[in-house]
N, C-alpha and C positions, 0 to 999 in steps of 0.2 A: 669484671663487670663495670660500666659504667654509672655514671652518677644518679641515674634515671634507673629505675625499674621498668615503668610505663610512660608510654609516651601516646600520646592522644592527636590526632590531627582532625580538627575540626568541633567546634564548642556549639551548636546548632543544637536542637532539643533533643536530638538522640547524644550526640558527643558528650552533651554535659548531665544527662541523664547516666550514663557510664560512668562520666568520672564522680559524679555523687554515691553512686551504687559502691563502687568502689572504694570509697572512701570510708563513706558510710558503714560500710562490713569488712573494713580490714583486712581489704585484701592487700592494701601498698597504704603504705604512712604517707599522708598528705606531701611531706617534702621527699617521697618517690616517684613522686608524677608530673609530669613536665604536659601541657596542654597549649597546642597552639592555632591559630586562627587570622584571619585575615583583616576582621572586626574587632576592636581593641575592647569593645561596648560588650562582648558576648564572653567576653574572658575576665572581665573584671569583679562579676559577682563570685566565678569562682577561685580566685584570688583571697578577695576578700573575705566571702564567708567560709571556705572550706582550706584554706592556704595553700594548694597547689601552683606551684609555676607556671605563669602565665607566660606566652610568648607569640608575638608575631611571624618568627623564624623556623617557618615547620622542618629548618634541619635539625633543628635542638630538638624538637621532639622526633626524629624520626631518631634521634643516637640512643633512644631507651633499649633495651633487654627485647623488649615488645614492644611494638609500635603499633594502634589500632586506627585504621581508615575509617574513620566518623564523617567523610566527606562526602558531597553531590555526586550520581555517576558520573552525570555530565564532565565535570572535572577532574575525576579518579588519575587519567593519566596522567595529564598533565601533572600532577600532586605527585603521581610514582616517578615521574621521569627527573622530578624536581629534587625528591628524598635521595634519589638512589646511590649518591655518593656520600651520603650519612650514615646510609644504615651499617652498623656492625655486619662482622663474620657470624655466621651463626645465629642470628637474630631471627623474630617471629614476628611476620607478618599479618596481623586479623586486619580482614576487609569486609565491613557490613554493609557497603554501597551494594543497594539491588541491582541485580540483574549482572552485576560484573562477574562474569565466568572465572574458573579459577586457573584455568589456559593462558586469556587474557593477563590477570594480574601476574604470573609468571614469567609471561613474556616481556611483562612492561618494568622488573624487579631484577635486582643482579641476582646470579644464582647461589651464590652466600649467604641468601636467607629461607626463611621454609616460609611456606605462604598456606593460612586458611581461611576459609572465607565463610562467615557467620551473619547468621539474619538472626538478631533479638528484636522486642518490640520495646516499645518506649512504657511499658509495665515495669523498666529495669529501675526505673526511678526510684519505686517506692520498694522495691524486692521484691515483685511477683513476677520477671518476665518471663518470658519463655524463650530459649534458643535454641537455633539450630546449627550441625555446624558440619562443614566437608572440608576435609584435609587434600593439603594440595600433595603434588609428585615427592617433594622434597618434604612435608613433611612427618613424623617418627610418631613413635607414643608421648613422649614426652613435651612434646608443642600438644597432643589431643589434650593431655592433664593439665596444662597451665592454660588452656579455654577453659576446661570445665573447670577450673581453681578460681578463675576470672569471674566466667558468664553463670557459674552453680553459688555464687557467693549471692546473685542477686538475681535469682532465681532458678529457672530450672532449665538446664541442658542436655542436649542427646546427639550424636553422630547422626546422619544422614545421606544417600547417595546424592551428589551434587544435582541431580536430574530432578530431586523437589524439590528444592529450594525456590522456583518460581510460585509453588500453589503454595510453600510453606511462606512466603512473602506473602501472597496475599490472601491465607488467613491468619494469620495473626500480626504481620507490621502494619498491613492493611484493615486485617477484620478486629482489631481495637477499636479502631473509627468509627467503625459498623455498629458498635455498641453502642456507644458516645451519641451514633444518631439515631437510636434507638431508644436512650435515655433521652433526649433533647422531645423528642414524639413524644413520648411518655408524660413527661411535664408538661407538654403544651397540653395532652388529653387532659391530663385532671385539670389544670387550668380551665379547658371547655366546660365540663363535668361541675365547677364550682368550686376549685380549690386554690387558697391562692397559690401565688407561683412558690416563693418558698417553700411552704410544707409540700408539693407536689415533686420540688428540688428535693427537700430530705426523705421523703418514702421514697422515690425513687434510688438515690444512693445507696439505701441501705435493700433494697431490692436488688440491686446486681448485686453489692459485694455478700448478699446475703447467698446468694445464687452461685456466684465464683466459689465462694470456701464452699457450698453444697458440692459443688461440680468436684472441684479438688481430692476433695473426702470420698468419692463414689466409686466405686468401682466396674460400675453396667453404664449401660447406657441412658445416655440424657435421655428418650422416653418412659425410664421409669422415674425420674425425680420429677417431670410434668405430670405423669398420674397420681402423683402424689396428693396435689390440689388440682386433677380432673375431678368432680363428682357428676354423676348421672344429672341431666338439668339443671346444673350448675352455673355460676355465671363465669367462671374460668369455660367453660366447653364452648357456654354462648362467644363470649369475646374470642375465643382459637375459630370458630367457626367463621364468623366476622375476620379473621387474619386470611383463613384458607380461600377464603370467597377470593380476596381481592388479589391472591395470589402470591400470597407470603414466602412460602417456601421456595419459590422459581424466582422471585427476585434476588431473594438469599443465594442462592446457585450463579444468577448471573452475574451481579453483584462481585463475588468470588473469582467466576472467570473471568471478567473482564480483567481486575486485578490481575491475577496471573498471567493474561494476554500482554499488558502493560510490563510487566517486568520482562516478559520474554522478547519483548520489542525493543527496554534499554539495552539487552543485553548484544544487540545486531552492531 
């Protein structure tokens, strides 16, 4: 085995969002993880605060055990064509770049290593992401357990036929966002309403994550945790009513496909 365990290429909000997760829950000891980048500015907090090897020379991180694609698709080949005389015999390939097929990255990877290709969201930060993940031609059981040892450590992962990965892009790498702009609406209503903007910040916060661990916990469906606070003439029914009018639910759907139109478009 080499010096490295992990090796990360690309330090951008999801890159470094993984190597925090990971560090943060013990999956690799700080000085088993090699991270590299192209921006000196994006590797230095986590240098600093987290001690991982920093590096400009995405060979050195592609020499790890595992090496994970944290990179643009735009640029994925070029980065594979770049690594490909680095990587070990036998080595493990994770590619989180959307839309990059798992044909593609095989093609573009010598065939001494096993190649998978995993869509987490940037939930992976704090330990609640969620992922998903398709195992390439060459890869065994034992590259699926060192994903789910990785992506289970900072939250929750499941196999998947590579044929969803575009709507599983965009609902959850995409429909995080969705949230976020839904929380942001949120604050501005009670701000309308009279509140100021802070306290409008804190109920809202604690209304998603109050709502997430609900979701978490349940085992039906999210129609019965919204009946929960439906009451007959209630002012939840009044405000769902006021959402259906303006067509809530069909922008939600669009919203989602267009997302997944867009990944299926990186992928050409």
């Amino acid at each position: 085995m080499g010096r490295f365990r992990i090796g990360v290429l690309g330090a951008g909000n999801m890159g470094s969002a993984l190597v925090r997760g990971i560090v943060r829950e013990g999956v690799a000891k700080p000085t088993e993880v090699v991270v590299s980048d192209v921006d000196p500015s994006k590797l230095a907090p986590l240098g600093d605060e987290i001690g991982v090897r920093t590096t400009t020379d995405n060979g050195e991180a592609a020499s790890a055990a595992t090496v994970i694609l944290a990179v643009k698709p735009q640029v994925l080949r070029e980065v594979a064509t770049e690594i490909g005389p680095h990587l070990k015999e036998g080595a493990l390939v994770i590619s989180i770049a959307a839309g990059v097929r798992l044909k593609t990255l095989e093609a573009l990877l010598p065939e001494r290593v096993a190649v998978v290709r995993v869509m987490p969201n940037i939930a992976v930060k704090v330990g609640r992401g969620i992922s998903a993940y398709s195992l390439g031609s060459r890869a065994v059981g034992k590259h699926a357990e060192e994903v789910e040892r990785i992506f289970g450590a900072i939250g929750d992962v499941f196999e998947v036929p590579e044929g969803y990965m575009d709507a599983i892009t965009a609902l959850s790498g995409s429909g995080i966002a969705f949230f976020f702009l839904l929380a942001e609406a949120m604050v501005d209503a009670g701000v309308r309403v009279g509140l100021p903007r802070e306290v409008a910040w804190r109920v809202v916060k604690w209304v998603l994550g109050g709502a997430g661990e609900m979701a978490l916990r349940h085992k039906g469906h999210p129609a019965e945790l919204r009946e929960l606070v439906t009451s007959p003439g209630g002012t939840t029914i009044a405000g769902q009513h006021a959402l259906e009018s303006g067509g809530f639910r069909g922008l939600v759907m669009d919203a989602i496909e267009a997302a997944t139109q867009r990944a299926r478009e990186l992928s050409q």
